[in-house]
N, C-alpha and C positions, 0 to 999 in steps of 0.2 A: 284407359284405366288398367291397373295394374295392381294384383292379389296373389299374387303366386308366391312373392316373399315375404319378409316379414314387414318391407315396405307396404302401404297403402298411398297408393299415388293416380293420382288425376291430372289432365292438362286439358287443355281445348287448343286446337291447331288450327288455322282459318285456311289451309293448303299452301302457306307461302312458309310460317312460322309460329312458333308457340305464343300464342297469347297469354295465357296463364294457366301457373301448374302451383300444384303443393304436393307433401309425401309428410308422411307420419311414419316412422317406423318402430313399431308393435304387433307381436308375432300373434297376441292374443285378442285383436279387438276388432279385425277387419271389418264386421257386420257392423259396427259400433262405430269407425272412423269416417266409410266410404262415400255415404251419402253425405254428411256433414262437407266432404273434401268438393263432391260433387259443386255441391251449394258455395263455395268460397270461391270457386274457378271461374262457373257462372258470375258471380258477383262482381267479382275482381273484372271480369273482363265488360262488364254493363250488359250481359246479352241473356235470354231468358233460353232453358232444354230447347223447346222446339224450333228455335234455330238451328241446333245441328242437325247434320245434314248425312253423319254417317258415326257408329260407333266403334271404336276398336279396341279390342280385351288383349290383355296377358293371356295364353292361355297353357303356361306352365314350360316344361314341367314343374309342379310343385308339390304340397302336402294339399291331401281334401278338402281339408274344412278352410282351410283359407282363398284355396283356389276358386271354390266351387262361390265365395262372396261375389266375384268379379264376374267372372261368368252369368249368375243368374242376375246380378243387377244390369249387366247391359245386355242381356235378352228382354229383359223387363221392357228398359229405354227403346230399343229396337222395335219391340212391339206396341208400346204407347204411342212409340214419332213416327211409325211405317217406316222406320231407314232402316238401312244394309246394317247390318253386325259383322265384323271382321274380326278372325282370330291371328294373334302377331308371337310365335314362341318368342318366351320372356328371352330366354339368353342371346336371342336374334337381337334385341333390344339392346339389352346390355352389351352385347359386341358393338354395336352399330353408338353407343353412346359411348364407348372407350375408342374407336374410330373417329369419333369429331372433336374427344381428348389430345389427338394425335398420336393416338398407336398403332401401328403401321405391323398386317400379318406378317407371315403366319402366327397367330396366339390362339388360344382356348377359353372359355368360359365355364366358371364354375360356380354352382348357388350349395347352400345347403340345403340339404334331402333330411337331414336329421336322423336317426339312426348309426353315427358314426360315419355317414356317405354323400355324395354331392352326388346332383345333377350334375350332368356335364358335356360339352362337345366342342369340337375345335372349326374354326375358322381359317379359311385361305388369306382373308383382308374381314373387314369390317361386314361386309355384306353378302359374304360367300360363306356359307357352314358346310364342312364336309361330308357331315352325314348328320342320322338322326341321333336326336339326342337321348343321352343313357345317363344311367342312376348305376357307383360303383364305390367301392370304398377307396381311399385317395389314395393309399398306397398298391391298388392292383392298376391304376393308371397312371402312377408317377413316372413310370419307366415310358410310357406312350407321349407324353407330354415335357418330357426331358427336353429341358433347354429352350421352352417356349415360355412369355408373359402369360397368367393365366391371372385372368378377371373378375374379380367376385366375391363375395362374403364367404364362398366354401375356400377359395385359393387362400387367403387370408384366416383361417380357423385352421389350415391346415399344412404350414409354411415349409415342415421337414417334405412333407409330398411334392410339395409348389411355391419352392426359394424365391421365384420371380413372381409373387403376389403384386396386382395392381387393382387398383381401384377401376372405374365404381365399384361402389361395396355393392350397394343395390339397386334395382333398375331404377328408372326413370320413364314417369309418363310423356314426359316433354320428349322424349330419346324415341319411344314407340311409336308415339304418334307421327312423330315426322317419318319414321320407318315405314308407316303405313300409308301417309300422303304420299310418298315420292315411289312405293310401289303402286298406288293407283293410277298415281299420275301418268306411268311406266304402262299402265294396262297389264301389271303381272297380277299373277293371281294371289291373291292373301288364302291364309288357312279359313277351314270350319272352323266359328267359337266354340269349338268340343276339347276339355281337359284333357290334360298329358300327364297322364299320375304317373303311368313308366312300373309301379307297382302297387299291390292291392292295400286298400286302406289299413288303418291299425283297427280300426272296430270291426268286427265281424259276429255272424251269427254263431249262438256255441254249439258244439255238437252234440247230441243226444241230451237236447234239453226237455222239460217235462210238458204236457201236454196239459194245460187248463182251464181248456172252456169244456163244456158241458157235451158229454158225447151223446 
């Protein structure tokens, strides 16, 4: 499953292939879509949760309040089934699902970050990221990313940055999931399910606010 964009997406993967996925995408309802999606996957594919046999999140970069859905729903599921939880960075995803598009590296990956900026990071091939992933405004990395396809809802909001915009817009749980099968399969290590905000939230405590309980 996958919360880090405005997508809400689910799949079930049996280690060979996607069984069944859905996505909704709505930047405002993740808490509100994800279970429901959960329950159609299940459904769809005839099999009840404690069948699976391991869980694996998005785990950003993205914005708080949407990421942090995914996240605590499959710690939740992790801790009700005893399985593993696995964390998969979403743009690992989205590269690895514009790879079985047939786009062939070096290209980049970009979501929006919102605030005028994407997340972003670039790739060798589909499965090889160059480094860790960063949050920039699109014109201070255009020059970095000159003359490469660059993949994503934020490449696509942002065309004078990233002339070579390509799809997927947004990620895909059926794209994660097999990312995450075929590195277990692999014996490589998957991430912690710990968010990658990349920066501090927009809510914060105010400063020099007044002091109300009873001293």
């Amino acid at each position: 499953m996958d919360t880090a964009t405005p997508a809400v997406t689910v799949a079930l993967h049996d280690g060979s292939s996607v069984v069944a996925e859905t996505g909704q995408v709505d930047a405002r309802r993740h808490g509100e879509l994800l279970l429901p999606a959960v329950d159609r996957v299940l459904a769809e594919a005839g099999v009840k949760l404690d069948a699976v046999t391991d869980v694996a999140v998005g785990v950003g970069p993205g914005p708080y309040t949407g990421l942090r859905v995914g996240l605590v729903t499959a710690a939740t599921f992790g801790s009700a089934l005893s399985v593993p939880v696995h964390g998969v960075c979403t743009l690992d995803a989205l590269a690895y699902a514009a790879g079985r598009d047939g786009l062939e590296g070096p290209f980049a990956v970009a979501t929006d970050a919102r605030r005028k900026e994407v997340y972003w990071a670039r790739y060798e091939d589909c499965r090889t990221r160059d480094a860790e992933p960063a949050v920039d405004r699109p014109a201070d990395v255009a020059d970095r990313l000159a003359g490469l396809p660059v993949v994503g809802a934020g490449a696509l909001l942002y065309p004078e940055a990233f002339p070579d915009a390509r799809g997927p817009e947004h990620v895909s749980a059926g794209a994660l999931a097999a990312l995450a099968a075929e590195r277990l399969a692999a014996g490589a290590a998957l991430l912690p399910p710990q968010p990658l905000y990349l920066r501090r939230p927009d809510a914060q405590v105010p400063k020099n606010y007044k002091v109300v309980t009873p001293q």
